[in-house]
N, CA, C and O of each residue as an XYZ file, in Angstrom:
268
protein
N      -9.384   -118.873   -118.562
C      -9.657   -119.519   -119.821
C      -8.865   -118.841   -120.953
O      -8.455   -119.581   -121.848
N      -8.614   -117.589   -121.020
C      -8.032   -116.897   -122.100
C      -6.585   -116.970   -121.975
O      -5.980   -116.763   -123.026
N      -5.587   -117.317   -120.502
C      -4.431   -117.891   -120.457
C      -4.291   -119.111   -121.292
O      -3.426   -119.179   -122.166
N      -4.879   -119.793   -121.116
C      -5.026   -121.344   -121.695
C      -5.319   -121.439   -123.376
O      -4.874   -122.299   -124.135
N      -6.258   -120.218   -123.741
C      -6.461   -120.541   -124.557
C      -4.802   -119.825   -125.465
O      -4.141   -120.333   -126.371
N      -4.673   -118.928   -124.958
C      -3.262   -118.211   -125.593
C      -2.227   -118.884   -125.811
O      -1.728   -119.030   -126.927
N      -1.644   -119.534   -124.386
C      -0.640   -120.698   -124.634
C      -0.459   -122.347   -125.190
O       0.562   -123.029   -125.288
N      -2.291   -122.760   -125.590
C      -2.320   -123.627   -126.180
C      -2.084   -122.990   -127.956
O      -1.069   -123.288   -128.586
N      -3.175   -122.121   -128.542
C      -2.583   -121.416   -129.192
C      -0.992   -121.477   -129.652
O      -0.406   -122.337   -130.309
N      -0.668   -120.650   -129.259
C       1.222   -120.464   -129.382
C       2.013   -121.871   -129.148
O       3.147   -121.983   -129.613
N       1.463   -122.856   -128.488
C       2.645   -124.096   -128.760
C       1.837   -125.090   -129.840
O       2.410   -126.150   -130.091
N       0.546   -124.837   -130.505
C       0.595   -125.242   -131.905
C       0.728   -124.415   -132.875
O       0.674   -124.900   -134.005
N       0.900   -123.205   -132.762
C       1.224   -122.719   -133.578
C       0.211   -122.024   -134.496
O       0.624   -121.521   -135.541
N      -1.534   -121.943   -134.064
C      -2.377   -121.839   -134.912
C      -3.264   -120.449   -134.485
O      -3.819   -120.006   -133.479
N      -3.077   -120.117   -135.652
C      -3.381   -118.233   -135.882
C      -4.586   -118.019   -135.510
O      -5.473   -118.868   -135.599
N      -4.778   -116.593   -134.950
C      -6.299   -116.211   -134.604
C      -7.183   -116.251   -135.809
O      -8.391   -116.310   -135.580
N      -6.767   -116.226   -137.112
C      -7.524   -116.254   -138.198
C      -7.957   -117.919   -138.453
O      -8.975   -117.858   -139.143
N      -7.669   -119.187   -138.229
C      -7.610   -120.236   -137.843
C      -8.613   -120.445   -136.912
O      -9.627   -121.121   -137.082
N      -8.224   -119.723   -135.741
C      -9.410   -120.379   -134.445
C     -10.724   -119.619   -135.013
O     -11.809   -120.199   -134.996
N     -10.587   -118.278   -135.525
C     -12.167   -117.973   -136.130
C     -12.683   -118.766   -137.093
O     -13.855   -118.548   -137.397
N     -11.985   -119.807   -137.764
C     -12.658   -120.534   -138.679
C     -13.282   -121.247   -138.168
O     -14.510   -121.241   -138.254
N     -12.469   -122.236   -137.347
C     -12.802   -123.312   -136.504
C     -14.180   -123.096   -135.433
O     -14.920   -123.997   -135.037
N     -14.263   -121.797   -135.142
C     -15.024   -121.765   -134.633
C     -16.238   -121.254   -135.133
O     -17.292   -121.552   -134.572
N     -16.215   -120.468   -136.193
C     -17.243   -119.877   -136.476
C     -17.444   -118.289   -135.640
O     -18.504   -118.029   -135.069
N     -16.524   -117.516   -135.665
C     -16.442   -116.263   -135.157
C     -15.602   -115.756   -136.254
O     -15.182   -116.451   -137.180
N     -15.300   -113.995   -136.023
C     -14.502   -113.247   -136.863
C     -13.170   -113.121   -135.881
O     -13.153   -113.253   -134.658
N     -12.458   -112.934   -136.447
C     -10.719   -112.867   -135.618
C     -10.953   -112.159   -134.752
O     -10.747   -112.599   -133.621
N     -11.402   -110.976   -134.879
C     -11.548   -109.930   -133.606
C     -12.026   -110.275   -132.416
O     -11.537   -109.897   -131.351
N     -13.095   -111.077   -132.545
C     -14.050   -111.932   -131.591
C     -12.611   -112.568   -131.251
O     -11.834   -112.137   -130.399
N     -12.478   -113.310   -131.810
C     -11.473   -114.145   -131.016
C     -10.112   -113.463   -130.371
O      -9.735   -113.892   -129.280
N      -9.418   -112.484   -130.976
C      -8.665   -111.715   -130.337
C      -9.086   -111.178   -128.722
O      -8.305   -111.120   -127.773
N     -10.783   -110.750   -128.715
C     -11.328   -110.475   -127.378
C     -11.388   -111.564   -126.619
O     -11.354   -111.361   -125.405
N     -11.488   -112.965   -127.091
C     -11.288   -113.545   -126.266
C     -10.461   -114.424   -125.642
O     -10.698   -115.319   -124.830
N      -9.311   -113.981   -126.212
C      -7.788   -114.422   -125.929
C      -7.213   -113.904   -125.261
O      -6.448   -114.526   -124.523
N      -7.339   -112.131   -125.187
C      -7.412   -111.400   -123.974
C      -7.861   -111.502   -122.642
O      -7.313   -111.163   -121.593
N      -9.092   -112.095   -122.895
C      -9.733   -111.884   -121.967
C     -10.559   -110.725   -121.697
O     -10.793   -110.410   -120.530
N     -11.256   -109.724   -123.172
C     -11.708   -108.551   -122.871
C     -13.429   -109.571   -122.949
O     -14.362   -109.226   -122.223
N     -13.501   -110.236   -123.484
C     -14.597   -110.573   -123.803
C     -14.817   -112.485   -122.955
O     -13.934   -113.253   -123.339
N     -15.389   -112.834   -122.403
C     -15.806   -114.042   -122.159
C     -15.949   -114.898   -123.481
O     -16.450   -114.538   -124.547
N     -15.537   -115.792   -123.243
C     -15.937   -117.003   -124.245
C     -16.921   -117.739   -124.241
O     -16.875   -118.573   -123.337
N     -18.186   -117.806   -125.153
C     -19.029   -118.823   -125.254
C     -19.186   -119.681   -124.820
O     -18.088   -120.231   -124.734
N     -20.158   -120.467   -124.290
C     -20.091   -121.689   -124.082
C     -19.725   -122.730   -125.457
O     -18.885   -123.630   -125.452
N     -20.592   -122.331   -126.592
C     -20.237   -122.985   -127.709
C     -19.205   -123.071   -128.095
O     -18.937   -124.207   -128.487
N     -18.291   -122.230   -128.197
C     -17.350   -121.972   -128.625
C     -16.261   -122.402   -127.802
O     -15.229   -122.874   -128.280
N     -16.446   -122.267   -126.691
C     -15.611   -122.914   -125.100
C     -15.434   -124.715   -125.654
O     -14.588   -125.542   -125.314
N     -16.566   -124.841   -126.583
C     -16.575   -126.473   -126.359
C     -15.687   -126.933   -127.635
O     -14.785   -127.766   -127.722
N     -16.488   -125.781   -128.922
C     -14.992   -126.433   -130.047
C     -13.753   -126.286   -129.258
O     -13.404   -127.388   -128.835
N     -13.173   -125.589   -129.000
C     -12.042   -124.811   -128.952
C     -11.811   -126.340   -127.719
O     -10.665   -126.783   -127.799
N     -12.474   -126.900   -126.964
C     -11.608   -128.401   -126.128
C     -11.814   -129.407   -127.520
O     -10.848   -130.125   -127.778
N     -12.691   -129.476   -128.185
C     -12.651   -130.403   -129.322
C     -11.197   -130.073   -129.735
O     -10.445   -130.990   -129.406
N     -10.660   -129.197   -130.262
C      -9.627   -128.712   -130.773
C      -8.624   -129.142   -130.331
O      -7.637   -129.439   -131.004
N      -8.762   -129.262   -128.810
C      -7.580   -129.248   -128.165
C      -6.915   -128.028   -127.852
O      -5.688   -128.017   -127.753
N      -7.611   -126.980   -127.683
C      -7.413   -125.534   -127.806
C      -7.668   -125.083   -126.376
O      -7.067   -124.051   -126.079
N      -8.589   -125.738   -125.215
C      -8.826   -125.395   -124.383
C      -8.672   -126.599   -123.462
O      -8.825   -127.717   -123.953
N      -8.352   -126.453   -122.031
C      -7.945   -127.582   -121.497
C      -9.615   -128.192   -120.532
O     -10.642   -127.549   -120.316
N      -9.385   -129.131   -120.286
C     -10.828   -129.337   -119.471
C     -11.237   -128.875   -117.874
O     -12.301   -128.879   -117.255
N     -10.109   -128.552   -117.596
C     -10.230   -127.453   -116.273
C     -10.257   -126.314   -116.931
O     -10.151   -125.446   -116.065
N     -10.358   -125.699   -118.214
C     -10.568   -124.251   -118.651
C     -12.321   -124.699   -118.555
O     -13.078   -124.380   -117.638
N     -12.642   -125.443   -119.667
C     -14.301   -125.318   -120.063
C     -15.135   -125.812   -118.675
O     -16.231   -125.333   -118.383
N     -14.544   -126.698   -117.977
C     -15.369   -126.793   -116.817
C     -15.433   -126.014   -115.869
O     -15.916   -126.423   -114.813
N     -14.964   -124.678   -115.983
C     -14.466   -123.743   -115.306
C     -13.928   -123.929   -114.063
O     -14.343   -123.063   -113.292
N     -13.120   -124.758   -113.515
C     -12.141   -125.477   -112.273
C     -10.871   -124.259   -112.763
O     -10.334   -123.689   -111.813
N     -10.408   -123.871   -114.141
C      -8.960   -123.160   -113.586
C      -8.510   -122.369   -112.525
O      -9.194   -122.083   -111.543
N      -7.280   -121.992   -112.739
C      -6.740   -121.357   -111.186
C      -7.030   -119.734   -112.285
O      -7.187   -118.638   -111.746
N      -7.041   -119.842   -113.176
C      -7.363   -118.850   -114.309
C      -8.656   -117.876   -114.087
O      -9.835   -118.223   -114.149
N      -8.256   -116.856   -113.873
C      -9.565   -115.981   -113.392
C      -9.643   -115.206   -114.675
O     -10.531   -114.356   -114.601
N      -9.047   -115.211   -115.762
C      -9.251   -114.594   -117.015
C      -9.902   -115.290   -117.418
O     -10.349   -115.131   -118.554
């Protein structure tokens, strides 16, 4: 999930200070979970496909993505 969320990220172009808005977290939070140090919410798993930020094999958890 945190692959996906990184490279959707980077081909729009929209800053970790951005996805904490959108989501309602602080950047750091979201930095952990772009890494992958931290799991992502379910809530937050779900803006972030609203967004278009996460793909639907990320939130349904089907990826080949073990991050």
């Amino acid at each position: 999930m945190a692959a996906d969320l990184r490279a959707r990220m980077a081909a729009r172009l929209v800053t970790v200070a951005e996805v904490a808005g959108l989501v309602g977290r602080t950047p750091m939070q979201v930095s952990r979970y772009r890494t992958g140090v931290t799991p992502i919410p379910l809530d937050v798993a779900q803006k972030l496909y609203r967004a278009e930020l996460l793909s639907e094999e990320s939130l349904m958890g089907t990826s080949e993505d073990a991050a």
